[in-house]
N, C-alpha and C positions, 0 to 999 in steps of 0.2 A: 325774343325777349332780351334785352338789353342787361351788360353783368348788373347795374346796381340794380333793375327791375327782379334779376334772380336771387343776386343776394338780399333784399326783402324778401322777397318770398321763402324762401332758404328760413331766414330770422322768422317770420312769422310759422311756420311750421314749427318751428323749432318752439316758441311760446304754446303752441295749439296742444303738442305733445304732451309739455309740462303741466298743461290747466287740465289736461284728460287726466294725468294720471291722478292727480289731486282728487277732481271729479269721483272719478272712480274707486278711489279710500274712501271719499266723505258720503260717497251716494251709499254705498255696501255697510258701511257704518251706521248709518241714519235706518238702512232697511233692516238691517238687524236688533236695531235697539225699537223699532218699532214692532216688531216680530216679539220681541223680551216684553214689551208694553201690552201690547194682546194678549200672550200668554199670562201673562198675572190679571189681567181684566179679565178672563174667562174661568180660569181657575179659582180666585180671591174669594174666598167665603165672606169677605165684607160686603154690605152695599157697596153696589154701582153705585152709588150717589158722593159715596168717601173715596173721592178721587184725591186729596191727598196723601192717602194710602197706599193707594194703588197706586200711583207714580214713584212714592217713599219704596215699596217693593220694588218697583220695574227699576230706579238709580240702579239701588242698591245689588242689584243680577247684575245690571248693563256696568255697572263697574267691576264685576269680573269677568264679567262676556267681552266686552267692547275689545280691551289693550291685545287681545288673543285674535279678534278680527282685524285690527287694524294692524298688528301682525305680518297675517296669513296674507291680506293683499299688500303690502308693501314686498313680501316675499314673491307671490305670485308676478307680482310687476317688475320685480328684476330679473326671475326665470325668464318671464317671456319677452322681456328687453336683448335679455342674452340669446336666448336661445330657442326665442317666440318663434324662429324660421323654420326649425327643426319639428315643430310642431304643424306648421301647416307644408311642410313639403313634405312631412311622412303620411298626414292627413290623408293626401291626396295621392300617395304613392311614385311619387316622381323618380324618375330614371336619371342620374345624371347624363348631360351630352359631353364628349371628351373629342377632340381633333381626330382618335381613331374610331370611333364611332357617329361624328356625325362633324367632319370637318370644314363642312362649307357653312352652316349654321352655325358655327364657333368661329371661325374665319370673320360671318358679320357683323357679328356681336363685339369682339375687339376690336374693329374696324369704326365702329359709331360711337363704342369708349373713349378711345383715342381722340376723334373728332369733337367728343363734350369734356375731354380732359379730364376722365374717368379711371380708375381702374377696372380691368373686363371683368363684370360678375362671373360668377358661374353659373351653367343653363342646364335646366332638368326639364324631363321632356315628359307629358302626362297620358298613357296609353290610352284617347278619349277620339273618337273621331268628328267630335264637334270641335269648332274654330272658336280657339279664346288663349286668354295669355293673361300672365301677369306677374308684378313685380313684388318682392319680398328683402326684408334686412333694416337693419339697425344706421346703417350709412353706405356708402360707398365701397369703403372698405369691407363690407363682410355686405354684399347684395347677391339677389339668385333672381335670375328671371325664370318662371316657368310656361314653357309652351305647348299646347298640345297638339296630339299629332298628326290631327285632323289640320292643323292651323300648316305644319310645316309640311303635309303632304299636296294641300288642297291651294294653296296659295306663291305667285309669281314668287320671282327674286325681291324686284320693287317691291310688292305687296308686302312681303316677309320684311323685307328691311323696313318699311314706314312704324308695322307693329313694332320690330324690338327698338326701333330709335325713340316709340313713343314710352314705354317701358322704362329704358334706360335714364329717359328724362325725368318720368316719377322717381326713379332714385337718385338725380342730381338736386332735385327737389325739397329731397328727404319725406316726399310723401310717403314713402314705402314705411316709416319709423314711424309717421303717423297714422297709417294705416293697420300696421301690427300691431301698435298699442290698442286702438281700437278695436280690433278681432279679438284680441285676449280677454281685454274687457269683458266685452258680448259674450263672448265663449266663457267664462268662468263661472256664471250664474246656471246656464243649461249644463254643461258640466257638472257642476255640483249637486244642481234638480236630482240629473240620473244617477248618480254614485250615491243618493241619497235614497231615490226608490228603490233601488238594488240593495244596496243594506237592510232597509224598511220589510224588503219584503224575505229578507234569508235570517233576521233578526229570531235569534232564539235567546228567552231567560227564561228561570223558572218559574216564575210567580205567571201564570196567564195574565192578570190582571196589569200587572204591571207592562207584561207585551203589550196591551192592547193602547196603553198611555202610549208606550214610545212609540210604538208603529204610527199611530195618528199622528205623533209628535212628529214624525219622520215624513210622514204627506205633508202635513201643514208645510213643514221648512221649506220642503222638494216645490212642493203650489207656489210659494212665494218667490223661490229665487227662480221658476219658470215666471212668472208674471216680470221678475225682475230682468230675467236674460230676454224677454221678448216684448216686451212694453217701454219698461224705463229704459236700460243701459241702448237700446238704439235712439236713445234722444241725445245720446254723445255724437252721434252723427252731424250734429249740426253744427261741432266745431269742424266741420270737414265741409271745402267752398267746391261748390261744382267747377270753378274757375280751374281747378287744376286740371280737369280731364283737356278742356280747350289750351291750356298753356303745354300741358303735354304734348297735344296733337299740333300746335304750333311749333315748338322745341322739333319735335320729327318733319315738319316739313320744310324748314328753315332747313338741313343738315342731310333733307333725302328730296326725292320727286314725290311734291304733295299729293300729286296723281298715284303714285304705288299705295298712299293709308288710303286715300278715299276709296279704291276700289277694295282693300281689303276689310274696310267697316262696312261697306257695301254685302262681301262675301258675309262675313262674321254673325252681320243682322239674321241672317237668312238662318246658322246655326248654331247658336251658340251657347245650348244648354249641356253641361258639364255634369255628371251624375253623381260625382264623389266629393261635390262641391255644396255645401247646405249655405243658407243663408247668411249667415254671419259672416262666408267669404266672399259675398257678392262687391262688394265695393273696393276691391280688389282687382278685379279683372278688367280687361280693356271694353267687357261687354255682359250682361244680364248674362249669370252662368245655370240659374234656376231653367227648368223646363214648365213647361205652359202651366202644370196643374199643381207645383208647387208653390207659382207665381199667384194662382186663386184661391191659397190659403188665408184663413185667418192673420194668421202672424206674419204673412208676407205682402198683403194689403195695408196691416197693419205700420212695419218698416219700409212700405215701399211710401210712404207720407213722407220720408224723410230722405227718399232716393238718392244718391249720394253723386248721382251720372248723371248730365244731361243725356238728350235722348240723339242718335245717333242721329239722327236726320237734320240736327242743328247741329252738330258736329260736323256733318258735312258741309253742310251748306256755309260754316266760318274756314274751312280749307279749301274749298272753292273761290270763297272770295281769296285766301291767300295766294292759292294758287295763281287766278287771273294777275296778282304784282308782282309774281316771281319771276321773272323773265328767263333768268340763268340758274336753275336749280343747282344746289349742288352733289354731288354725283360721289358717292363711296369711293365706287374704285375704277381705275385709271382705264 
């Protein structure tokens, strides 16, 4: 990829981020003041039919509900701008790697920085003996690749270097920024579902009567922002182009031997379901981190409409062709 072809690309991620997060205010907004709308349609001792009533109610809630949501995600969205990494590296338990502990894997990783004029992430290792990887952070400056350990036990030097050079390019990309924006998104609705049935269900007042309002009150909300974490907020996916995964694996074979990623997307395919990994961090990874029977759920049939990866086997086959024009690879180290 040519610098003005990245610097577009670069610029357009960078728009893609800012229309997500907008997205994701106005979409959270609209489902709650529609949630405010039901609740008064179902409660309103008025006719159904005096619907300008029932709307006059539901304003007049939504104008002390709304400014408190729009709030709550504008806060959310700068937590996890900041510190959204923190959240899926502890997610998934990662180890940091450090030069005394794992110095040839941190030796290549500053090695392919250097070569894309990067500063060297930091690399956390995930105790998982399936092969997958992936990239995390805000920019350049503050990125973490994660690798598991399956990936660094199981795979060549070439191999390992094609993975982290295609990683490292997601974060020269700034996919990674759009990608965490993304996950937080997703994740805020299921989040909030279960911190709402767990209230819902340890929920003590005195009046029974009135327990029994809130508690339903407390499923309804929980129903909705589960419909919302696993129906709507993965239709943000579509601001996200499959073209990155191929520009990524391009970026690494340009800067490594297109022959070391091919053969480790090869390995990868074979294993590459991750167990500490749910759904919402699949489009993250270098490879599908779901296992077979989480992949034939509802909700993962359902997001998998909007797959975020092409499929490896066309991924190969456009490094293949790269590879047959590369005559002179270029080669890490001396």
């Amino acid at each position: 990829m040519t610098n003005t072809a990245t610097r577009d690309f670069i610029a357009s991620n960078s728009r893609k981020t800012i229309g997500l997060m907008i997205s994701f205010i106005i979409s959270l907004t609209l489902m709650v003041y529609l949630i405010v709308l039901l609740i008064n349609l179902v409660s309103s001792k008025q006719s159904y039919h005096d619907q300008a009533f029932i709307f006059t109610l539901a304003g007049q809630t939504a104008v002390y509900v709304l400014p408190k949501i729009f709030l709550i995600a504008i806060v959310w969205l700068l937590i996890s701008y900041f510190a959204g990494h923190n959240f899926i590296i502890s997610s998934v338990r990662a180890i940091e790697l450090t030069k005394k502990n794992a110095p040839e894997i941190v030796t290549i990783v500053e090695n392919i920085a250097v070569k894309l004029g990067l500063p060297t992430p930091k690399v956390y290792s995930i105790n998982e003996e399936a092969l997958n990887a992936f990239a995390t952070g805000r920019d350049p400056k503050h990125s973490y690749i994660v690798l598991t350990k399956g990936l660094i036990n199981k795979l060549e030097k070439a191999e390992l270097e094609g993975v982290i050079a295609h990683e490292i390019a997601h974060i020269r990309n700034r996919d990674t920024r759009l990608m965490l924006i993304m996950i937080v998104c997703i994740s805020f609705a299921t989040i909030a579902a279960e911190l709402l049935l767990q209230f819902a269900l340890t929920a003590k007042t005195s009046n029974s009567k009135n327990k029994n309002v809130f508690v339903i009150l407390m499923f309804v909300l929980a129903a909705v922002l589960y419909i919302y974490g696993y129906l709507i907020a993965p239709l943000i996916k579509l601001a996200v182009s499959r073209t990155r995964e191929f520009q990524a694996d391009a970026t690494a074979a340009l800067i490594t031997n297109p022959r070391g990623l091919i053969d480790a997307l090869k390995k990868i395919s074979i294993n590459s379901a991750v167990k500490n990994l749910s759904e919402p961090f699949s489009p993250i990874c270098i490879a599908n981190p779901l296992d077979k029977n989480k992949r034939n759920t509802f909700f993962s049939k359902i997001s998998g409409l909007l797959a975020t990866h092409p499929s490896i086997e066309d991924r190969i086959k456009a490094l293949h062709t790269m590879s047959s024009s590369i005559n002179n690879p270029v080669k890490i180290y001396r």
